[in-house]
Each structure stands twice: as C-alpha cells, then as structure tokens.
N, C-alpha and C positions, 0 to 999 in steps of 0.2 A: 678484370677477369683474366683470369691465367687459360693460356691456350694451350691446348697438348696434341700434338700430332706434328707431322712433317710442314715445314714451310710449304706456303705455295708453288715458289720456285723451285722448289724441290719434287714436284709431283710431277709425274706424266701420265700423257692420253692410256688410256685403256689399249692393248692390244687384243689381236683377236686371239692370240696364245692364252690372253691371262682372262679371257671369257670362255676359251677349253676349259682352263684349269678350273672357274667358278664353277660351270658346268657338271662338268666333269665328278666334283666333288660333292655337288648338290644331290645329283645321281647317285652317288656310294649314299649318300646320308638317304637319300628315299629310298633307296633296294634292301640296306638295314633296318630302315621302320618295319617295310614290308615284312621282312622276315621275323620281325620281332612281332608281326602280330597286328600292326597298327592300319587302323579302317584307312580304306582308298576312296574315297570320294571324286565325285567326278570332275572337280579342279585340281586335283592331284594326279589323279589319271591323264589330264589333259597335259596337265605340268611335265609330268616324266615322258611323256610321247616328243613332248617338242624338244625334252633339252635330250631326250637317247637319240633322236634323228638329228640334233645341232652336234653332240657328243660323235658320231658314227662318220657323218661325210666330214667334219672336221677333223678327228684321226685318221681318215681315209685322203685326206685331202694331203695331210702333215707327211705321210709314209711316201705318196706319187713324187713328194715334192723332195725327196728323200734318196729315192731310187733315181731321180732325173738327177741329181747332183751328182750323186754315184757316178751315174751313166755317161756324165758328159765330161770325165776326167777329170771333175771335181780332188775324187779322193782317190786317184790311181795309182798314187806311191803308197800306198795306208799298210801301216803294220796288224798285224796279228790284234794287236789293243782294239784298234779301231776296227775292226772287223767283226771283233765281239761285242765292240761295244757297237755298233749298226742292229746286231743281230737280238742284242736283246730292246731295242730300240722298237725292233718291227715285232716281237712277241710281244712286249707291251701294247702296240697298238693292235693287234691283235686280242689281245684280254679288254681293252675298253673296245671293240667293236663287239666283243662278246658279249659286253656288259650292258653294253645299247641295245642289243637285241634281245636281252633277256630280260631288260628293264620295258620295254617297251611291250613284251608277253606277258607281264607280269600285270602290267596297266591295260592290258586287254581281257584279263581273266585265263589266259591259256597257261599259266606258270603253274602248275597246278601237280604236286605229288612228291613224295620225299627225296627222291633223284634227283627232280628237275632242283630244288631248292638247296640241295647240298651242292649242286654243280657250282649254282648261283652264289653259296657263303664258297666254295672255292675261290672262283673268278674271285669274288671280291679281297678276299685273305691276299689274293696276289697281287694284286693292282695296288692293295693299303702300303703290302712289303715295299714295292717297287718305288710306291711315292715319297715313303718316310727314308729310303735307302736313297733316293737320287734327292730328297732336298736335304739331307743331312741332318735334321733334327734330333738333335742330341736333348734339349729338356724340352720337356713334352708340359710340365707345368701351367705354362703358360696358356694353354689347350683346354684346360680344365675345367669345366664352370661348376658353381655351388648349386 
C-alpha cells in the first residue's frame, strides 16, 4: 500500500496558533454561506458562537501578548518596517475581532439588513487579502475542488 503524506517524524503537536488559524478560517467559510443565503440551523449557530468567542479572546489574547513584548524592550531599537509591520498586525486583529462579533450576530439572528451585511462582505474581503498576502500563496490551484 503506498502511503502519501509527511512521515511521522516529521509531524508536530497541534498549536494553539494553528487552531486560530482552523478557526479562524472555518469562521470566514460560515459567514460566506451565511451570505450567500445558506440555512442556519441550530448546530451551526451553535458552531459559529463557540469558534467567534474561541476566534475573539484568542486574537485578543495574541495583540496583549504583542504590546507586552513591545513594552518591555522587546522591540525598542525597531525601525520604521517594523513598526508598520506591528501596525498592520493590530488592524488585522482587529478585523478578526470584527468578524467574531459579527459572526457571532449573525448566529443570533441580529445581522439583519443591507449595511449591516455589506460591512460584514467587507470585514471579510479584508481579512481573505491579509491572509493570502501574509501566507504568500501564489497558486491557488491547488485550493480548488471539482
């Protein structure tokens, strides 16, 4: 039987980083159904509550942890670069705390009217740029399904 994937010894634990990013991304793919129309059932509802409040205080957790490094002389020699690059760092976490709380309205019934949901395909248009510009994804191909 031919095996396909990484060796075992090549795999590591789970962090809690790369359970934001599941999250995180589970969330964009549910706030896209939503908008495209698609029924909300109350396992779904349930679903987006717990990962917009897992998504929210773990961005929220990532920024404190962020500014304390800042803070404590961490990055006190930091050029210009890094000071933008901090800056769009915290707008980011700030458009996924957006997105949490708007996901999380939206699984309550309160997301309700053409403003509110164009804010929400905003928020999200921003978060998609942000993720495909910081992972570098040049072929997207592979993304694809039939």
């Amino acid at each position: 039987m031919i095996k396909l994937g990484p060796e075992p010894v090549e795999m590591r634990a789970m962090s809690d980083d790369d359970i934001f990013s599941s999250r995180l991304k589970l969330l964009i793919i549910m706030a896209k159904a939503y908008l495209k129309d698609c029924p909300l059932g109350n396992y779904r509802k349930k679903a987006i509550i717990e990962n917009a409040n897992h998504v929210f205080y773990h961005s929220l957790h990532m920024v404190s942890e962020s500014l304390n490094l800042k803070n404590d002389g961490f990055d006190f020699q930091a050029g210009i670069a890094s000071k933008e690059k901090t800056s769009e760092e915290h707008l980011f976490h700030q458009r996924v705390q957006l997105l949490a709380v708007m996901a999380k309205a939206l699984a309550e019934d309160r997301l309700k009217g053409h403003f509110r949901k164009k804010a929400l395909t905003d928020n999200l248009n921003k978060i998609c740029e942000a993720l495909i510009f910081k992972f570098q994804i040049q072929e997207v191909d592979f993304l694809k399904v039939a």
